[in-house]
C-alpha positions as CSV (number, residue, x, y, z in Angstrom):
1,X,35.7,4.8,46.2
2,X,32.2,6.0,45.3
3,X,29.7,4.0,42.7
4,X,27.0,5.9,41.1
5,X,24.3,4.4,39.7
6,X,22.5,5.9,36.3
7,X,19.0,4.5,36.3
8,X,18.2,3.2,33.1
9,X,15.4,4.8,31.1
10,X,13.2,3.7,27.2
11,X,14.8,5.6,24.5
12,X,11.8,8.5,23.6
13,X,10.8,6.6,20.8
14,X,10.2,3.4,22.6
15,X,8.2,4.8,25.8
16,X,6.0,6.9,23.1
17,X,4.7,3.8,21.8
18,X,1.2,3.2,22.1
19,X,0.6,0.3,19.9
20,X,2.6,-2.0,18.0
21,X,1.6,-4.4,14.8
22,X,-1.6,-5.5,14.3
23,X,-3.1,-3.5,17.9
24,X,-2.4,0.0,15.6
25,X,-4.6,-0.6,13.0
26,X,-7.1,1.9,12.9
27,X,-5.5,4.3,15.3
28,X,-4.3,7.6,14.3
29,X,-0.3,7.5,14.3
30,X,0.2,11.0,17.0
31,X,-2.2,9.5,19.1
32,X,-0.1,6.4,20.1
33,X,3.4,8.2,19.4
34,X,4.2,6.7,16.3
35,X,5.1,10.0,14.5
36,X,8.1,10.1,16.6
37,X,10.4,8.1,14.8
38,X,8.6,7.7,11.2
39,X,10.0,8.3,8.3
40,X,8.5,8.2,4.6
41,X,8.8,5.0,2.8
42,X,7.2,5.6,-0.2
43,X,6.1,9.5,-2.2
44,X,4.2,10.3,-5.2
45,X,2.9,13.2,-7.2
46,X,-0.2,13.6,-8.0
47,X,-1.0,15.4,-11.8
48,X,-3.6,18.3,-10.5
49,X,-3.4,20.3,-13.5
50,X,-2.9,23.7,-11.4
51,X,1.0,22.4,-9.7
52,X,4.4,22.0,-11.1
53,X,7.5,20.4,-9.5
54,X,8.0,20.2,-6.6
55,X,4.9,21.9,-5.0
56,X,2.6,19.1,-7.0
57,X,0.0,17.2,-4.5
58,X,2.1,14.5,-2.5
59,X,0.9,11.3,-1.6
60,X,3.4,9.9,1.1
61,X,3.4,6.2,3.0
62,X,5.0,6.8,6.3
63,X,6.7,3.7,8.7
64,X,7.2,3.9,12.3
65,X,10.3,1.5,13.6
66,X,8.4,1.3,17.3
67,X,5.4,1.3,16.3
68,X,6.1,-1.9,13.5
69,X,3.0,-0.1,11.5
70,X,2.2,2.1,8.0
71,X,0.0,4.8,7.1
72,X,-0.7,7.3,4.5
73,X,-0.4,10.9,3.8
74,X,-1.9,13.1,1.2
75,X,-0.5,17.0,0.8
76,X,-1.7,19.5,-1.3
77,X,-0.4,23.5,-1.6
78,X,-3.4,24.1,-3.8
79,X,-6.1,22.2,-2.1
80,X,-7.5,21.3,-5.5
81,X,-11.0,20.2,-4.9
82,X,-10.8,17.7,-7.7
83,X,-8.5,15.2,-6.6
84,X,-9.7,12.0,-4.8
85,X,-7.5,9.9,-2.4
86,X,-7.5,6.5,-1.6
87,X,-5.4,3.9,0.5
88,X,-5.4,0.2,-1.4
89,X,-4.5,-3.2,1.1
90,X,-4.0,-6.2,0.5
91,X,-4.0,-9.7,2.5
92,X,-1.6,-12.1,2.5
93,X,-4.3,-14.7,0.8
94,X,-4.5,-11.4,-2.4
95,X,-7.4,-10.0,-1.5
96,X,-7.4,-6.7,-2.5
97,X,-9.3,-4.2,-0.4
98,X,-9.8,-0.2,-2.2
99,X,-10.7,2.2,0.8
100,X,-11.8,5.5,-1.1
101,X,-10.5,8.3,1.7
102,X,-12.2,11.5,0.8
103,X,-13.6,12.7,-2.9
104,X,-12.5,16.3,-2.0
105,X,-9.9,16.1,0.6
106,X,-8.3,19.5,1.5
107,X,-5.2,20.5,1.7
108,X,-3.8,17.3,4.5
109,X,-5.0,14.1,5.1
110,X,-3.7,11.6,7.3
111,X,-4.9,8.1,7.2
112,X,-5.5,5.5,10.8
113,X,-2.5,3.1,10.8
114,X,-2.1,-0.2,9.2
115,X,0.0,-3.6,10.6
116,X,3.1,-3.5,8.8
117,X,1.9,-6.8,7.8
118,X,-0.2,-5.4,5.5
119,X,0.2,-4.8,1.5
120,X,-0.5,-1.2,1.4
121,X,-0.1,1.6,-1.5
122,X,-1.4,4.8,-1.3
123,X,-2.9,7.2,-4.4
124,X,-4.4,10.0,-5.5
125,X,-5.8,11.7,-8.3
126,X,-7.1,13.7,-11.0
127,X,-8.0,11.7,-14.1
128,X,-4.7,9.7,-13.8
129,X,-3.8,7.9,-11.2
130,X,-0.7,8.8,-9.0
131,X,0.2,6.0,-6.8
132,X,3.1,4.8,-4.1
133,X,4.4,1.9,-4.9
134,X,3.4,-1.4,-3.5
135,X,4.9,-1.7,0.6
């Protein structure tokens, strides 16, 4: 009788992995394989004044299982040059940090990654604030 032997290999996710928790903050998420397995966790619309429904400017907080971290993502079809992003944290002591992204930010913008530890809420806008919800 003949055995064979698989060799056992990381699930893609896993071996794409560049960072994990607190070692991913400030890194961009495709650069240490975090966009693998991420999913969105949190989406808003942002009130532009030039979109309706469903092509309105999104603002998106994405979570990657291997990578244990968070970051944000701001879409807009119309790349109004009015709208104004910014990603909010907070410590576990409440200190509330505002980090304004970009006044004018195009059409994508993808912010570094933040410790899933982290309080984090990510908004946009244009007069009225359009904001995720607390993660």
């Amino acid at each position: 009788m003949t055995l064979f032997a698989l060799p056992l290999t990381a699930t893609p996710a896993a071996a794409a992995a560049g960072c994990h928790l607190t070692t991913c903050a400030g890194k961009t998420p495709a650069s240490q394989g975090c966009t693998t397995d991420a999913y969105p966790i949190a989406t808003t619309y942002v009130e532009d004044g030039l979109s309706t429904g469903a092509s309105r400017p999104q603002v998106n907080l994405y979570y990657s299982p291997a990578c244990q971290s968070v970051w944000g993502e701001y879409d807009d079809n119309d790349n109004d040059p009015n709208v104004q992003i910014m990603i909010n944290t907070e410590s576990q002591y409440g200190a509330l940090v505002a980090t304004p992204l970009l006044e004018t930010p195009g059409e994508y913008v993808q912010t570094t990654m933040y410790s899933w530890d982290t309080s984090i809420r990510m908004c946009g806008w244009v007069g009225d604030d359009g904001c995720t919800g607390w993660r």
